[in-house]
PyMOL commands that place a pseudoatom at each C-alpha (Angstrom):
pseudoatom trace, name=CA, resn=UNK, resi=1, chain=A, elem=C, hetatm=0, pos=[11.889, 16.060, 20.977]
pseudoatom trace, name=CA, resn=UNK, resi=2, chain=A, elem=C, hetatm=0, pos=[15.316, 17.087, 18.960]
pseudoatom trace, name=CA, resn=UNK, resi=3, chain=A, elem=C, hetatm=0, pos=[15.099, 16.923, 15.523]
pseudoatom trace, name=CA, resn=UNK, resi=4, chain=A, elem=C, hetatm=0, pos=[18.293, 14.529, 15.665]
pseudoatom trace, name=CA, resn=UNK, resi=5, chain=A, elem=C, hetatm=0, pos=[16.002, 11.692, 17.375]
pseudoatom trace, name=CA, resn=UNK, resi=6, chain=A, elem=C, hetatm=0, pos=[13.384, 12.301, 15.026]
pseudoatom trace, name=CA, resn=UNK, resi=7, chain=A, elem=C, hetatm=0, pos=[15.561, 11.785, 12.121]
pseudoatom trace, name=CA, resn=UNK, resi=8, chain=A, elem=C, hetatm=0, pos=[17.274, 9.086, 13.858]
pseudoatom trace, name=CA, resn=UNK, resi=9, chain=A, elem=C, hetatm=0, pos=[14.508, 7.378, 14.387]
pseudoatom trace, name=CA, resn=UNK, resi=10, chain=A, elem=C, hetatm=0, pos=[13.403, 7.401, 10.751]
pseudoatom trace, name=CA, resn=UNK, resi=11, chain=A, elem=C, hetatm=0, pos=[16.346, 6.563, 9.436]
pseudoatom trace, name=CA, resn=UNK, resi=12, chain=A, elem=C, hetatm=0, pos=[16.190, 3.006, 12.117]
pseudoatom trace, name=CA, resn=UNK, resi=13, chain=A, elem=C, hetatm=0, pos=[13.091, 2.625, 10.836]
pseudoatom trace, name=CA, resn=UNK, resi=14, chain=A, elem=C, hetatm=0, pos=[12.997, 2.859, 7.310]
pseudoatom trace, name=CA, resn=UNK, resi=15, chain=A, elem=C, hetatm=0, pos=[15.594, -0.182, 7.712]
pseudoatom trace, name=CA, resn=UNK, resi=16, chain=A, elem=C, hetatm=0, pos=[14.103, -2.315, 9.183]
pseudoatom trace, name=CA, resn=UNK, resi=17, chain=A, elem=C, hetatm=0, pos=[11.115, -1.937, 6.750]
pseudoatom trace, name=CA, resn=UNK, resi=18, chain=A, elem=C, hetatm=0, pos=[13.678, -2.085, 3.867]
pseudoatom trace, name=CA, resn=UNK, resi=19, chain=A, elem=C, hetatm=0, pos=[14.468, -5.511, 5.357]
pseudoatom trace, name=CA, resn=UNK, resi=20, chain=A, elem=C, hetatm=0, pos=[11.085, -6.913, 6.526]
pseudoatom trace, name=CA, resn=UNK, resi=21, chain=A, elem=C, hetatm=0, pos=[9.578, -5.555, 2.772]
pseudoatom trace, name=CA, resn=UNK, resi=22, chain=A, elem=C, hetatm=0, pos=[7.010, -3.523, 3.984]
pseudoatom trace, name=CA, resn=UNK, resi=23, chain=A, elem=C, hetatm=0, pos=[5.512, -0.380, 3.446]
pseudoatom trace, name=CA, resn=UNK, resi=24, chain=A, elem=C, hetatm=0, pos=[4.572, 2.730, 4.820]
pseudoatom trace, name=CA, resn=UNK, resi=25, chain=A, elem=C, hetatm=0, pos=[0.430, 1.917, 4.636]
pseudoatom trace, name=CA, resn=UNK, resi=26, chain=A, elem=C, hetatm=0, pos=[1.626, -2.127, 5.903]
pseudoatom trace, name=CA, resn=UNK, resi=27, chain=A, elem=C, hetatm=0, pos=[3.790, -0.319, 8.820]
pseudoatom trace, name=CA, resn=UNK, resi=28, chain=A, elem=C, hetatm=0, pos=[0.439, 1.989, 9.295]
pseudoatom trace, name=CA, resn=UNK, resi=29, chain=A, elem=C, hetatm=0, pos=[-1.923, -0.680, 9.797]
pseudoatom trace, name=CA, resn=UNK, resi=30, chain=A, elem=C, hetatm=0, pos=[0.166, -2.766, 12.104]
pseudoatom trace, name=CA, resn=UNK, resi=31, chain=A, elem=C, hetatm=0, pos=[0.560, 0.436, 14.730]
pseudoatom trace, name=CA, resn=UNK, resi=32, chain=A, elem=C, hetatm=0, pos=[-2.771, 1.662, 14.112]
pseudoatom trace, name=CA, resn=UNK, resi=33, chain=A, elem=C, hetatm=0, pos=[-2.392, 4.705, 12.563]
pseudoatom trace, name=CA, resn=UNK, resi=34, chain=A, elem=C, hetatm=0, pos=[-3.418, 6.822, 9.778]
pseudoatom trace, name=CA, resn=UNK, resi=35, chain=A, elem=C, hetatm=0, pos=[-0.460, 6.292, 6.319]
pseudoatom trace, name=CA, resn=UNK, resi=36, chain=A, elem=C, hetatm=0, pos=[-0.325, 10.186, 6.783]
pseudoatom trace, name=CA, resn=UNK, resi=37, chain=A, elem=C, hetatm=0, pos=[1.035, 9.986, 10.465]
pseudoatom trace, name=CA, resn=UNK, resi=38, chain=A, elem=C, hetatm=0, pos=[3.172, 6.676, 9.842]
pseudoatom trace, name=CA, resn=UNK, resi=39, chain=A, elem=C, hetatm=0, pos=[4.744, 8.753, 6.715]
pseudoatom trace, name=CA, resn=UNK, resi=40, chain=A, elem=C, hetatm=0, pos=[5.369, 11.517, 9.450]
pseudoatom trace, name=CA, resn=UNK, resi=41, chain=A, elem=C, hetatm=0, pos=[7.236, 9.160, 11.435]
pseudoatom trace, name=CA, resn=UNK, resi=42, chain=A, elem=C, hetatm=0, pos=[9.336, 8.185, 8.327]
pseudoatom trace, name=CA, resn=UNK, resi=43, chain=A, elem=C, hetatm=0, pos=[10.050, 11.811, 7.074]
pseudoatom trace, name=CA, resn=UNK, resi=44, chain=A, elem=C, hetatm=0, pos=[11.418, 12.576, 10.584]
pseudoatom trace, name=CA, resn=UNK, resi=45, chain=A, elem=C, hetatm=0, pos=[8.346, 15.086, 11.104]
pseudoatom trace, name=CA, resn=UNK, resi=46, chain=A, elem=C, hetatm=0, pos=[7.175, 13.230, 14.125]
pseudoatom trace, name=CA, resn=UNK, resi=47, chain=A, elem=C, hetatm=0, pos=[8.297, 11.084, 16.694]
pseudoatom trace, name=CA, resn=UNK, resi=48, chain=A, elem=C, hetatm=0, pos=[5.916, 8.190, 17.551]
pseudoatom trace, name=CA, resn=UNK, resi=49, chain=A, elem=C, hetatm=0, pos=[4.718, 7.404, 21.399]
pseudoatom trace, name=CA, resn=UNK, resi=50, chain=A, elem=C, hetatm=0, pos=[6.450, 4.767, 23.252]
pseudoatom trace, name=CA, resn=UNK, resi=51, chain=A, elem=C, hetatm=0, pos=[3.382, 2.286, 22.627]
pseudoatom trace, name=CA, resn=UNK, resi=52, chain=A, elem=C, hetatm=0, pos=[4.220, 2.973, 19.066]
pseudoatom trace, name=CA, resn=UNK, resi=53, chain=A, elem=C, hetatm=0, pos=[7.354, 1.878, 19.364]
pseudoatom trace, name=CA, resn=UNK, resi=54, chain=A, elem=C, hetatm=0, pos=[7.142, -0.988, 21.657]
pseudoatom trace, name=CA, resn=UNK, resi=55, chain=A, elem=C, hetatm=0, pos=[4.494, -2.122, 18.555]
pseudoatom trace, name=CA, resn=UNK, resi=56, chain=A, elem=C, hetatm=0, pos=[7.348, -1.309, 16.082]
pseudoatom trace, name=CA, resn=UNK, resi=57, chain=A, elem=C, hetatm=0, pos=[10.068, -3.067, 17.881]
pseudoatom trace, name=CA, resn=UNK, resi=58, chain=A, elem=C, hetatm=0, pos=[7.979, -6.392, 18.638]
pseudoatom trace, name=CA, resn=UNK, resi=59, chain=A, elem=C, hetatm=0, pos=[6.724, -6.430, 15.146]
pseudoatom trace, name=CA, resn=UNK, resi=60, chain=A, elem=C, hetatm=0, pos=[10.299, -6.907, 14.027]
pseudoatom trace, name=CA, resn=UNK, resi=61, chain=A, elem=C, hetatm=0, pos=[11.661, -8.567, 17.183]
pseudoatom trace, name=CA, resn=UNK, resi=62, chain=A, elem=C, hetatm=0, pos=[14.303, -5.833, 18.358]
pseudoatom trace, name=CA, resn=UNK, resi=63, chain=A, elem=C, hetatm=0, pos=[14.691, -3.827, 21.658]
pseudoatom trace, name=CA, resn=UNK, resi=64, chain=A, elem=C, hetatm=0, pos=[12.978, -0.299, 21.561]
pseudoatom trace, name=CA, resn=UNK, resi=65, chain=A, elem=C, hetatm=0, pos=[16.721, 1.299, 21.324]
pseudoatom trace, name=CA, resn=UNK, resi=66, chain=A, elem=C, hetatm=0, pos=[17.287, -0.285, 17.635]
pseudoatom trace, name=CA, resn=UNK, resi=67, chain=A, elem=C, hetatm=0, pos=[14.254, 1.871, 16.666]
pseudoatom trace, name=CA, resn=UNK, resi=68, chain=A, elem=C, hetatm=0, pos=[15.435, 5.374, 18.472]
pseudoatom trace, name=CA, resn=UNK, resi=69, chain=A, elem=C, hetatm=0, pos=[19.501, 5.129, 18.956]
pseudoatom trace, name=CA, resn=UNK, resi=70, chain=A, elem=C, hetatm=0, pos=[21.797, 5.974, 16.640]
pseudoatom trace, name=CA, resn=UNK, resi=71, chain=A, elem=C, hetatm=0, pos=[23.782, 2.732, 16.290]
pseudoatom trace, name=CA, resn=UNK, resi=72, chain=A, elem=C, hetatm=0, pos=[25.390, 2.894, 13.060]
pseudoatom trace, name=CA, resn=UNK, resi=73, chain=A, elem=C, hetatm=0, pos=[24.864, 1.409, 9.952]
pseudoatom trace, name=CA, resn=UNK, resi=74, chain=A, elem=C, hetatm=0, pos=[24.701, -2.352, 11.356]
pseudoatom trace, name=CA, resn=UNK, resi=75, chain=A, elem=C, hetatm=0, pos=[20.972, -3.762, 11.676]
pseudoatom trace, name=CA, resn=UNK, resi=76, chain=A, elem=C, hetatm=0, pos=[21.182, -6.641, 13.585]
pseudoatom trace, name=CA, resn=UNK, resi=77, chain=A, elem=C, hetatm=0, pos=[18.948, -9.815, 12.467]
pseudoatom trace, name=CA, resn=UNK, resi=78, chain=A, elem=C, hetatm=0, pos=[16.626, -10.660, 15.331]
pseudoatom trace, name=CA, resn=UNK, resi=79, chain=A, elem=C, hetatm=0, pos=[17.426, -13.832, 17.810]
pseudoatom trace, name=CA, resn=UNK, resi=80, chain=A, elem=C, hetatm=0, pos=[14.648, -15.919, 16.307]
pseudoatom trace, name=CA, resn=UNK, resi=81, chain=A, elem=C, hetatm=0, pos=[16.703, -16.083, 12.628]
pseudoatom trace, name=CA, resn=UNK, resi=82, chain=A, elem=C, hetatm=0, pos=[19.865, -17.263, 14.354]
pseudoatom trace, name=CA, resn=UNK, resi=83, chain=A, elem=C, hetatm=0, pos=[20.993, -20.630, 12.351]
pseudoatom trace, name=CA, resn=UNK, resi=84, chain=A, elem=C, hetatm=0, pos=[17.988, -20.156, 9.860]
pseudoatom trace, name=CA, resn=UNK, resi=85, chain=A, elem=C, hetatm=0, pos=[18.161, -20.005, 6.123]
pseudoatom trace, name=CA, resn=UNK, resi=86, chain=A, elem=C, hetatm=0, pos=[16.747, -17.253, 4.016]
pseudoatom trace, name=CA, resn=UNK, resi=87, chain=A, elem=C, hetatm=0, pos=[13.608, -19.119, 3.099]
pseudoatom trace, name=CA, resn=UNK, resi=88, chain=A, elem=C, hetatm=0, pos=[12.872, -20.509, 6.652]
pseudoatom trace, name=CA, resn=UNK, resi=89, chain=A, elem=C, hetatm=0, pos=[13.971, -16.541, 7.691]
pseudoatom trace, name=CA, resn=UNK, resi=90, chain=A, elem=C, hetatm=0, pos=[11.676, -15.077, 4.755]
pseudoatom trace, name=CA, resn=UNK, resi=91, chain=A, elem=C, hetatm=0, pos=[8.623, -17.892, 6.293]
pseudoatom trace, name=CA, resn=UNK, resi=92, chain=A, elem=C, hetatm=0, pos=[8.537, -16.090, 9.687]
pseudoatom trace, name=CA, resn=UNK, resi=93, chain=A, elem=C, hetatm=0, pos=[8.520, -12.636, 8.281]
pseudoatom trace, name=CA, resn=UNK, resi=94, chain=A, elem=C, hetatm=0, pos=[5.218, -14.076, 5.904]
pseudoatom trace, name=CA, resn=UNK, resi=95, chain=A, elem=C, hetatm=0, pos=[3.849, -15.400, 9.862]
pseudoatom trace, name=CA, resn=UNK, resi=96, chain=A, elem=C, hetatm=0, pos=[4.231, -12.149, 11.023]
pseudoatom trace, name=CA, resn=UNK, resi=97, chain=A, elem=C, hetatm=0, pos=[1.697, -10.839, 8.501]
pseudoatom trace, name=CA, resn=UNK, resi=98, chain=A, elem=C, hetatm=0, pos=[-0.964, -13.438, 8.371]
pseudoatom trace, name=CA, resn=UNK, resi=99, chain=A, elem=C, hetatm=0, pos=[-4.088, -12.852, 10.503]
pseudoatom trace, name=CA, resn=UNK, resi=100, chain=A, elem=C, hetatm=0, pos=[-4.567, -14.866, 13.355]
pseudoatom trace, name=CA, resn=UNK, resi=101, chain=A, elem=C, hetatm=0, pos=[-7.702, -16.631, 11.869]
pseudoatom trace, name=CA, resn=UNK, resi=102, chain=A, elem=C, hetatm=0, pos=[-5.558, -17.968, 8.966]
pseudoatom trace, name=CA, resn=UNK, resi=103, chain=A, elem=C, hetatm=0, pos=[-2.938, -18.942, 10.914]
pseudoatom trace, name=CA, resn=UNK, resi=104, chain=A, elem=C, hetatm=0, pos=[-3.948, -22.456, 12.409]
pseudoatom trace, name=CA, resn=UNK, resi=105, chain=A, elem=C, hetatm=0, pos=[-5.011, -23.381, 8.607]
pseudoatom trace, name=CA, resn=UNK, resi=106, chain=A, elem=C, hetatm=0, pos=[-1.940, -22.227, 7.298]
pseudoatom trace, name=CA, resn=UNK, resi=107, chain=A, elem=C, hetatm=0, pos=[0.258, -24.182, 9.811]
pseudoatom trace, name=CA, resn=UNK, resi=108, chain=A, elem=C, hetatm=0, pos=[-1.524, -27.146, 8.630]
pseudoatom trace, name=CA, resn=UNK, resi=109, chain=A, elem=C, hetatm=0, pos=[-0.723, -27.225, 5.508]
pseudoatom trace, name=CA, resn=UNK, resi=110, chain=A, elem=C, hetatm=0, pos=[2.095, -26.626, 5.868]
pseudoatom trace, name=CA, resn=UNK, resi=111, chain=A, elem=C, hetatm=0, pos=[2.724, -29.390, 8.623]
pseudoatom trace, name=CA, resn=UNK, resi=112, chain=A, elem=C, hetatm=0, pos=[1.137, -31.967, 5.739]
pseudoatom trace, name=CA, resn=UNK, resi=113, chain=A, elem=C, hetatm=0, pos=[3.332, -30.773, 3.306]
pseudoatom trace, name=CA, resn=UNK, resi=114, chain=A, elem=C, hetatm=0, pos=[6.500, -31.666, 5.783]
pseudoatom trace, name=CA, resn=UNK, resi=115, chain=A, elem=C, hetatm=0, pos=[4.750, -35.113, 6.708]
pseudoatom trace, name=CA, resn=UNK, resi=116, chain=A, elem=C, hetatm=0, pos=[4.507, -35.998, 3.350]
pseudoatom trace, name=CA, resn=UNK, resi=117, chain=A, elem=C, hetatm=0, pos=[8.169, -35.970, 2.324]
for i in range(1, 117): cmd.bond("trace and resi %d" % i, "trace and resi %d" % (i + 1))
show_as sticks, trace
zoom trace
């Protein structure tokens, strides 16, 4: 791989972190890898495998070539935020992160915290 897509590549994706607030050991632990590999990725040492970056890119709801083109300095904000305020925006990236077993009680409370009003 050219040391130009590596570097690319990290530069994508230390964006995209920057904007979803995450780290390098969060980023780890949602591909499944070690913090020393996902730090590899991120200091344009290594270039991850395409699972890893079909992970990466449905994590924060882009195509694969946000991640490994070199499309300037615009990120774009995912489809899903269209029309939504920062809070309602900042609530999915929070869904994102919650395990699946805490979801449904989450969403419940949260449903009779809506009703309520």
């Amino acid at each position: 791989m050219a040391q130009w897509s590596k570097e690319v590549f990290a530069r994508n994706l230390r964006k995209y972190m920057d904007r979803a607030g995450k780290s390098q050991k969060d980023m780890a632990d949602i591909v499944g890898v070690s913090t020393a590999t996902f730090s590899d990725y991120i200091n344009a040492k290594k270039y991850p495998r395409i699972d890893k970056i079909d992970i990466l890119a449905d994590y924060f709801g882009i195509l694969k070539s946000d991640l490994i083109e070199d499309k300037g300095e615009e990120i774009k904000e995912p489809a899903m935020f269209d029309g939504l305020s920062e809070n309602q925006k900042k609530l999915i990236e929070f869904a994102q992160t919650v395990p699946d077993d805490k979801a449904a009680m989450i969403l419940k409370v949260i449903q009779s915290i809506v009703e309520s009003d």
